[in-house]
C-alpha positions in Angstrom: -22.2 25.8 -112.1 -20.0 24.6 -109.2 -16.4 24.0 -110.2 -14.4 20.1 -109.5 -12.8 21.9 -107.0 -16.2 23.6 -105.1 -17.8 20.0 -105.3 -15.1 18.3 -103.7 -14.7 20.7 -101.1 -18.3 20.4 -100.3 -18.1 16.5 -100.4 -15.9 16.5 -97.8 -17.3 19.2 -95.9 -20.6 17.0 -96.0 -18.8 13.8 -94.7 -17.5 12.1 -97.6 -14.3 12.8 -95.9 -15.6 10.1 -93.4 -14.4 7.7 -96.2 -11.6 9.2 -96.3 -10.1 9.8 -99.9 -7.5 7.9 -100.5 -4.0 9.1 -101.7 -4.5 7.7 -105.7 -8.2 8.9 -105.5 -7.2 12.6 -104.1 -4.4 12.4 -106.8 -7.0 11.5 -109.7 -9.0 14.7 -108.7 -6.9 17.2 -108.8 -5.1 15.9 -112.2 -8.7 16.1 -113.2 -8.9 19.8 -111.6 -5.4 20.2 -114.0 -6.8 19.2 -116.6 -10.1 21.0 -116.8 -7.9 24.1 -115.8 -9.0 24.5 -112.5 -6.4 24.1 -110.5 -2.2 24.9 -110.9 0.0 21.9 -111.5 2.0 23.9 -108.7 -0.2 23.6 -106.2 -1.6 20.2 -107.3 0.4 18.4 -104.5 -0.5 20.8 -101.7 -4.2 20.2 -102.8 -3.9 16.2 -102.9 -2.6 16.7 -99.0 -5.0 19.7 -97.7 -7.9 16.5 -99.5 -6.3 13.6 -97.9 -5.7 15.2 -94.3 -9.2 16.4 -94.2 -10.6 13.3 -94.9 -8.9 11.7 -91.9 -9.9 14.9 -89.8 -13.3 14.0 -91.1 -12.7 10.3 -90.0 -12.0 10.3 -86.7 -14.7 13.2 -86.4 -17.1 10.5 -87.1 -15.8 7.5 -85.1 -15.4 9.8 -82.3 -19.3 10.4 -82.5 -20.4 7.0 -82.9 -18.1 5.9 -80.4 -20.4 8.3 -78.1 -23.1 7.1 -79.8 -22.5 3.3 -78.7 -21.3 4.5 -75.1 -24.6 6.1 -74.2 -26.9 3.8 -75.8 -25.1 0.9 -73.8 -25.6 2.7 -71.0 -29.1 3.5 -71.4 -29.3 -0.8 -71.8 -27.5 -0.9 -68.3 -26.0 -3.6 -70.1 -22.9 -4.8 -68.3 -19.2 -3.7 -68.6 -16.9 -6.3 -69.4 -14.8 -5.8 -65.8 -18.3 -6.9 -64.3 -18.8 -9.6 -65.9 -15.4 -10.8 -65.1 -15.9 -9.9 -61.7 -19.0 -11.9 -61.6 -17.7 -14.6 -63.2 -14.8 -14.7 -60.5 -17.4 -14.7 -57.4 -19.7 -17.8 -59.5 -15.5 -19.6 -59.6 -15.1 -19.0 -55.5 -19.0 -19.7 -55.0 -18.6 -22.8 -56.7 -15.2 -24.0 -55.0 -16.8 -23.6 -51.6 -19.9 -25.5 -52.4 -17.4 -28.4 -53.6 -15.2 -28.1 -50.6 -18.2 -28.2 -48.7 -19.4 -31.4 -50.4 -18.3 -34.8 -49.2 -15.9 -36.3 -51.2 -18.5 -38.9 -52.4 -17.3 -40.2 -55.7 -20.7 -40.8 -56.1 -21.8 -37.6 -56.6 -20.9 -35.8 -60.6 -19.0 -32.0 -59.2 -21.5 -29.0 -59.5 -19.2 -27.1 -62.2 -20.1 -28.7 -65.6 -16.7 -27.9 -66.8 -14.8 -29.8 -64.6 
């Protein structure tokens, strides 16, 4: 039978440090490894950080890969970037300011751009 200690290990070896124990949750482990006898109460403070640090290791591990993840699959939607669509949306702004220049000034007539 695996020991507190072996299982937790494992845990985060198998991601659940992608949730990232926190601080009071690492804490109530290893009093729980004291208790059982598993673990020293001297080294119970250098366990609760070796827990905590490698659950943020594990962390950004795992926004680093779905970070990746979201970059390709945007790109394989040749979806575009944000800059483009500004840059689009700047040459729509000039388009449209010519084609009013360009316009009589007939009072008449409502402007082309629906937010004026």
């Amino acid at each position: 039978m695996a020991t507190i200690r072996e299982m937790l290990e494992q845990g985060v070896l198998m991601g659940l440090g992608a949730i990232a124990l926190s601080r009071e949750t690492a804490q109530y482990l290893v009093d729980e490894m004291i208790k059982r006898g598993q673990a020293q109460r001297e080294e119970a403070s250098e366990l609760v950080e070796k827990l905590v640090k490698r659950g943020e290791r594990e962390r950004d591990a795992l926004r680093r890969l779905i970070r990746t993840e979201v970059e390709e699959a945007l790109k394989a939607l040749n979806l575009p970037t944000r800059s483009e669509l500004r840059a689009i949306e700047r040459r729509l702004d000039a388009l449209l300011q010519r084609l009013e220049s360009e316009r009589a000034p007939n009072p008449q007539q409502p402007p082309l751009n629906s937010d004026s």
